[in-house]
C-alpha positions in Angstrom: 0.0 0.0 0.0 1.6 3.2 -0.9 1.3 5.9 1.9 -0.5 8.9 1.6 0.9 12.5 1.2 1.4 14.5 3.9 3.3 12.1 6.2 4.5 13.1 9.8 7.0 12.4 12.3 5.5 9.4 15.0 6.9 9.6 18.0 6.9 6.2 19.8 7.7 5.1 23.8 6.5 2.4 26.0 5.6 2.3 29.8 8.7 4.7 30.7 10.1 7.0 33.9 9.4 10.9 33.6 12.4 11.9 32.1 11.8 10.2 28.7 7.9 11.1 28.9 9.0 14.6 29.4 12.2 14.4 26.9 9.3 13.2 24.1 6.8 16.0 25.1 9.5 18.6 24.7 10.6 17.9 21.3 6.8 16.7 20.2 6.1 20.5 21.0 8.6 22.1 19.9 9.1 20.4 16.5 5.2 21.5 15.8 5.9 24.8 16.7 8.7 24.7 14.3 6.0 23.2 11.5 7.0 19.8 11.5 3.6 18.0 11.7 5.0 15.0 15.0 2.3 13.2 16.9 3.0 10.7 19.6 2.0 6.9 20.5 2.1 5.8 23.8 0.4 4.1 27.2 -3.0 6.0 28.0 -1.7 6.8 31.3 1.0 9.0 29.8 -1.0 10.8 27.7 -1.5 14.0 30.4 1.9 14.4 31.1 2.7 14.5 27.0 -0.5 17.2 26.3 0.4 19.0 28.7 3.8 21.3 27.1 1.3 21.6 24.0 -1.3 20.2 22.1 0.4 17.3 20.8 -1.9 14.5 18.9 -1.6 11.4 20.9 -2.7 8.0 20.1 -2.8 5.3 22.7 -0.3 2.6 22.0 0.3 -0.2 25.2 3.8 -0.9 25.0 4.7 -2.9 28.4 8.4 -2.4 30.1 9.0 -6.3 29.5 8.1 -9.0 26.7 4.5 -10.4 27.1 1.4 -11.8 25.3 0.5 -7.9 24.5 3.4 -7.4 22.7 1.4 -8.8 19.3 -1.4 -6.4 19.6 0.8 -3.6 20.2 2.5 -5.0 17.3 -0.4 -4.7 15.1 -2.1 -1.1 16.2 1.6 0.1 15.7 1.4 -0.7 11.9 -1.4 0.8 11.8 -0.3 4.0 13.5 2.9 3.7 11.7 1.4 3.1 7.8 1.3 6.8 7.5 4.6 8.4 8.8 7.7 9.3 7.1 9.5 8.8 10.0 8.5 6.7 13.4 10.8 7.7 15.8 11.0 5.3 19.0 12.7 6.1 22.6 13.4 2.8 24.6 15.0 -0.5 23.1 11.4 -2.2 24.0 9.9 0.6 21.7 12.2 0.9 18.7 11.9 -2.8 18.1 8.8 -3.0 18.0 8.9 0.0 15.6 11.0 -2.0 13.3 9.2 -5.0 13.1 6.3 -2.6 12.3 7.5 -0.7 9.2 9.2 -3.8 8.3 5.5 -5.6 7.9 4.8 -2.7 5.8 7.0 -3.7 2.7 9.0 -1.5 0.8 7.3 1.6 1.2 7.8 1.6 4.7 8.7 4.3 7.1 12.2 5.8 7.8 13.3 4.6 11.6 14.7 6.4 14.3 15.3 4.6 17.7 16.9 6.8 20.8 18.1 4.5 23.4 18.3 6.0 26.9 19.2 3.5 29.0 21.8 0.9 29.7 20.0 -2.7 30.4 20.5 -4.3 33.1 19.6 -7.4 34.7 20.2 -10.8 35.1 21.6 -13.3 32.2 18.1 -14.0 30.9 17.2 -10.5 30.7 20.7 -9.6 29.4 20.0 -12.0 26.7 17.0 -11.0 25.6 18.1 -7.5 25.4 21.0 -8.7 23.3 18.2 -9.8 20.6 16.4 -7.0 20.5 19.7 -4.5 20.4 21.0 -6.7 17.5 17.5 -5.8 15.8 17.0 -2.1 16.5 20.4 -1.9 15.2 20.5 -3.7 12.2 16.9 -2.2 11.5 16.9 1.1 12.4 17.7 3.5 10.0 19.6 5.3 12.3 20.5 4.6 16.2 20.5 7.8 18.6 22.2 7.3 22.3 22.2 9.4 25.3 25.5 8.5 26.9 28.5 7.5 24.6 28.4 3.8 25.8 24.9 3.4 24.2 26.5 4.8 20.5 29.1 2.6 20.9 26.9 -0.1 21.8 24.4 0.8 19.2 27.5 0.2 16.6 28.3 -3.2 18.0 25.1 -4.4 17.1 25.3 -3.0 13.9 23.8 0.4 13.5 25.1 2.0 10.5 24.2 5.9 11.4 24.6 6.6 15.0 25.4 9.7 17.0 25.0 11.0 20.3 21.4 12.3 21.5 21.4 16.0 22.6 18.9 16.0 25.6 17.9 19.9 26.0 19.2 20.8 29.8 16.1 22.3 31.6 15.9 26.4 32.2 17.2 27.1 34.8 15.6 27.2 38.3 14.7 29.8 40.2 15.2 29.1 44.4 12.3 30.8 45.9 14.0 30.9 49.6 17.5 31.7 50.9 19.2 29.1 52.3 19.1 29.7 55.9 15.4 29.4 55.0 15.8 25.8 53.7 18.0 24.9 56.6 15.8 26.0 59.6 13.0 24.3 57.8 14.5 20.7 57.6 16.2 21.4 60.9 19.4 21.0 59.8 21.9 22.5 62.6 23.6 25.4 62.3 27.2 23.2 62.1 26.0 20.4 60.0 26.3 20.0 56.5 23.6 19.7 54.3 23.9 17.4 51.6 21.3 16.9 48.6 20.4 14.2 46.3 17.7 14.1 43.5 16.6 10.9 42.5 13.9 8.1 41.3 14.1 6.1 44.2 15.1 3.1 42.4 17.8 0.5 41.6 19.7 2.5 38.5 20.2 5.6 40.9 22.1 3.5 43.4 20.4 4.3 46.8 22.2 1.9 48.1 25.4 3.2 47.6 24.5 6.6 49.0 22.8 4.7 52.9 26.5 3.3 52.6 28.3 6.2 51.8 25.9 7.7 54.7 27.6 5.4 57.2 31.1 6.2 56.1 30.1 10.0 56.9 28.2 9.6 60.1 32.0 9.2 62.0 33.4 11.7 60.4 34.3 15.6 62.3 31.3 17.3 60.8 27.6 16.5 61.3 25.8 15.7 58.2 21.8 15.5 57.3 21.4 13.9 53.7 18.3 14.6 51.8 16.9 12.8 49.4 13.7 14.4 47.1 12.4 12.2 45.0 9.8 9.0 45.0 10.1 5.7 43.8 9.2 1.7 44.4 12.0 1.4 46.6 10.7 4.2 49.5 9.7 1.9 52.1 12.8 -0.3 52.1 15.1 2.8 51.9 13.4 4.7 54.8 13.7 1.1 57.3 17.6 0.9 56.6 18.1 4.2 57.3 15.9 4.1 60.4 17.5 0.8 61.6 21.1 1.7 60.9 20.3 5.4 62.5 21.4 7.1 59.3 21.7 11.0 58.8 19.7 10.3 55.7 15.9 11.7 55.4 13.6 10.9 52.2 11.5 14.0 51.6 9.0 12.2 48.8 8.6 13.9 45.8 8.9 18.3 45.7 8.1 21.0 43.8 11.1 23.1 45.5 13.7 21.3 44.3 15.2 24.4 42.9 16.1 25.6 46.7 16.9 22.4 48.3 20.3 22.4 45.5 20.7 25.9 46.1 20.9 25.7 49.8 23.1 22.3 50.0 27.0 22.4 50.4 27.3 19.6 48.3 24.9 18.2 45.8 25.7 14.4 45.3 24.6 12.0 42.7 24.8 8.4 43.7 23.4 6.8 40.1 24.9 3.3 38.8 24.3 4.6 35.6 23.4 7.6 33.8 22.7 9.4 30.3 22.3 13.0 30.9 21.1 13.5 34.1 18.8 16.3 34.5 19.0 16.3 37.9 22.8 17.0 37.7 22.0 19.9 34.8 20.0 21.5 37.2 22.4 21.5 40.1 25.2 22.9 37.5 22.5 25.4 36.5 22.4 26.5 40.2 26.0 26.8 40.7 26.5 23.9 42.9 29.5 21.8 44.3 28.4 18.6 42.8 30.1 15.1 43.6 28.5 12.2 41.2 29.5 8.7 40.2 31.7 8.3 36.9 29.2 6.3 35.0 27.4 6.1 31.8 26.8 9.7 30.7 27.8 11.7 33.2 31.2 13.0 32.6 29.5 14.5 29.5 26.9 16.3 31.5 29.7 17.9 34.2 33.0 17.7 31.8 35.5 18.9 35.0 32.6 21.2 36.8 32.1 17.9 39.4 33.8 15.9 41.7 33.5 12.3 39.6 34.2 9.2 41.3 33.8 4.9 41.1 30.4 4.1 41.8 31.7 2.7 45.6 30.7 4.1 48.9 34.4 5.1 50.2 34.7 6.8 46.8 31.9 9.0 47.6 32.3 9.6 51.5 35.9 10.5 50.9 35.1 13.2 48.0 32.4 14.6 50.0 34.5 14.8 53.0 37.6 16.7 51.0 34.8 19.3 50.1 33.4 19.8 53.3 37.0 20.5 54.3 37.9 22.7 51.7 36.3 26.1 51.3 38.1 26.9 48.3 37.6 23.8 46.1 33.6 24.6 46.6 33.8 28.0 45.6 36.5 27.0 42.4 33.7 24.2 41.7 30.3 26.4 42.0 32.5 28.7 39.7 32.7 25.4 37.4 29.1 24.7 37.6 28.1 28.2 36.1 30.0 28.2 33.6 29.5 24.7 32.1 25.8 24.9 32.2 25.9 27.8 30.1 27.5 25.1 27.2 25.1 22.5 27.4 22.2 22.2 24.7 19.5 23.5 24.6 15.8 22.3 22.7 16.6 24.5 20.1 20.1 22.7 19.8 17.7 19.3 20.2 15.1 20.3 17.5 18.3 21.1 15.0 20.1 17.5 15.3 16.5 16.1 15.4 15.9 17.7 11.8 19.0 16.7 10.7 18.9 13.2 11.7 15.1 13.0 10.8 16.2 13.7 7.5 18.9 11.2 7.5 16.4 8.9 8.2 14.4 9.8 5.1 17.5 9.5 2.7 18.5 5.9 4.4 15.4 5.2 3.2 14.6 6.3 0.0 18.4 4.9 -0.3 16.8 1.3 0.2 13.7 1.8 -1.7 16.4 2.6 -4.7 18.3 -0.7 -3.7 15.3 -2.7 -3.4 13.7 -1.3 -6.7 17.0 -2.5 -8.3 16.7 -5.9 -7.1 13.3 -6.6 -8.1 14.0 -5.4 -11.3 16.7 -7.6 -11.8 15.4 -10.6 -11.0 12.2 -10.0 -13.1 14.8 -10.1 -15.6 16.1 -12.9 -14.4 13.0 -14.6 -14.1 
């Protein structure tokens, strides 16, 4: 079936965390106010948080975080959703293999593909298996292979992807603190001695929670009080708030907040505890406030800070001990709130994203129409032959 003029850009993403939802949102939005006709496929109970940056056509598409008996349905309504587009662009390896099987069902006048990966998968042997299989097919399918962190483009090219580059993830504008510090600080009762130290985090496995009750410990016999914060929500609450109750750690989970802005502002040190990362928007922000930040060396990280942070092995001593040389030294704070400023002012922003998006959109649509030729060629041929 030969599509239809007037095709669009389909953005695709499955059952995913708020920072892809609102990564897919920003660029749905401001691609269309840029002209560029993109709509967006995804779980129903998404659908708010997409609508809400601007009005952005959604269609309801059930992709699942993990391989089920749903998976053929969502198959089938995303051929149908798909028929249409030039491009389908997916976010998620779940997403952009399902995207390939799609406009490969759809013969050769199928739609150019676009698959972002955003995160590293991890897991046991069976799950690292199965997400062998479907990197192998996302690569080798997708017309071109977008990572957030270097280790997914170099990943993407093991398994084959033959146009691949680095995703540009627009930093967030820059917060606003509505309170002074000394505000923050008599409000969480932190005394007038202690350091206060400030995570942002999904409270779950990837942002290493674990690491950071441990590193917690390490700090608790050091010279200087400490209260730790943590602001975010996540599966894992319940089990972080009894450790740190039964080990009597200077750790306290505030939930989810909507003054995250002055809780960085008011810390001495921002920390980032993650196993892995692409381009931590939590970490934008704190550079964005001219923090002291100490984060774990992993995934995308160093990108994000460059030399504005304290980057360390994702261990507990690691972190204590480069918290601790902060704490004792004035100076380095002030050289690395200095840092913080000025780096944020180099990262991208969505007009950066929008232009590489273009770009690579219409890379897509030339890798296509580059295999239609191919194709074309071949049939021909062997009609000759035949």
């Amino acid at each position: 079936m030969t599509r239809e003029a007037g095709g669009y850009v389909l953005q695709v993403l499955g059952s995913s965390a708020g920072g892809v939802v609102r990564h897919v949102a920003q660029i749905a939005a401001g691609a269309r106010r840029r002209g560029r006709d993109v709509r967006v496929a995804g779980p129903l109970d998404l659908h708010e948080q997409i609508l809400a940056p601007g009005r952005v056509p959604v269609a309801r598409l059930e992709i699942s975080d993990r391989p089920g008996k749903d998976d053929a349905a969502a198959l089938q309504r995303l051929r149908v959703l798909a028929r249409q587009a030039d491009v389908v662009h997916a976010h998620g390896l779940r997403a952009g293999a399902l995207a390939v099987l799609a406009a490969r069902s759809l013969g050769g006048d199928r739609p150019a593909v676009v698959v972002t990966l955003h995160n590293l998968p991890v897991g046991g042997r069976s799950v690292r298996a199965i997400a062998r299989g479907l990197e192998e097919l996302v690569g080798r399918g997708a017309d071109v292979v977008l990572g957030v962190s270097g280790d997914l483009v170099e990943l993407a090219r093991l398994r084959g992807a033959r146009h691949t580059t680095r995703a540009l993830v627009p930093a967030p504008p820059r917060p606003v603190p509505q309170r002074t510090a000394a505000q923050v600080r008599d409000e969480l009762g932190v005394p007038r001695d202690a350091a206060l130290l400030v995570t942002v985090a999904r409270l779950a496995p990837q942002k290493g929670l674990d690491l950071l009750l441990d590193a917690a410990a390490l700090l608790e016999a050091g010279p200087r009080e400490v209260v730790w914060v943590v602001a975010g929500d996540g599966p894992l609450l319940g089990d972080l708030e009894r450790q740190a109750a039964d080990e009597a750690l200077p750790v306290r989970f505030l939930g989810r907040r909507d003054d995250v802005a002055d809780l960085v502002a008011a810390a001495d040190v921002v920390v980032s505890t993650a196993r892995w990362e692409g381009q931590p928007i939590a970490v934008q922000e704190a550079l964005h406030l001219g923090a002291a930040v100490v984060a774990t060396d992993v995934g995308g990280t160093h990108e994000v800070t460059g030399d504005a942070a304290e980057l360390v092995p994702p261990r507990p001593d690691a972190l204590a001990s480069a918290v601790r040389g902060l704490l004792a030294d004035p100076e380095r704070v002030a050289v690395l709130r200095e840092a913080a400023l000025a780096r944020a002012a180099t990262l991208p922003t969505l007009e950066d994203t929008l232009d590489q998006l273009e770009e690579w959109w219409s890379r897509a649509e030339l890798a296509r129409d580059a295999r239609r030729a191919r194709e074309a060629r071949h049939e021909r041929r062997s009609s000759r032959s035949g």
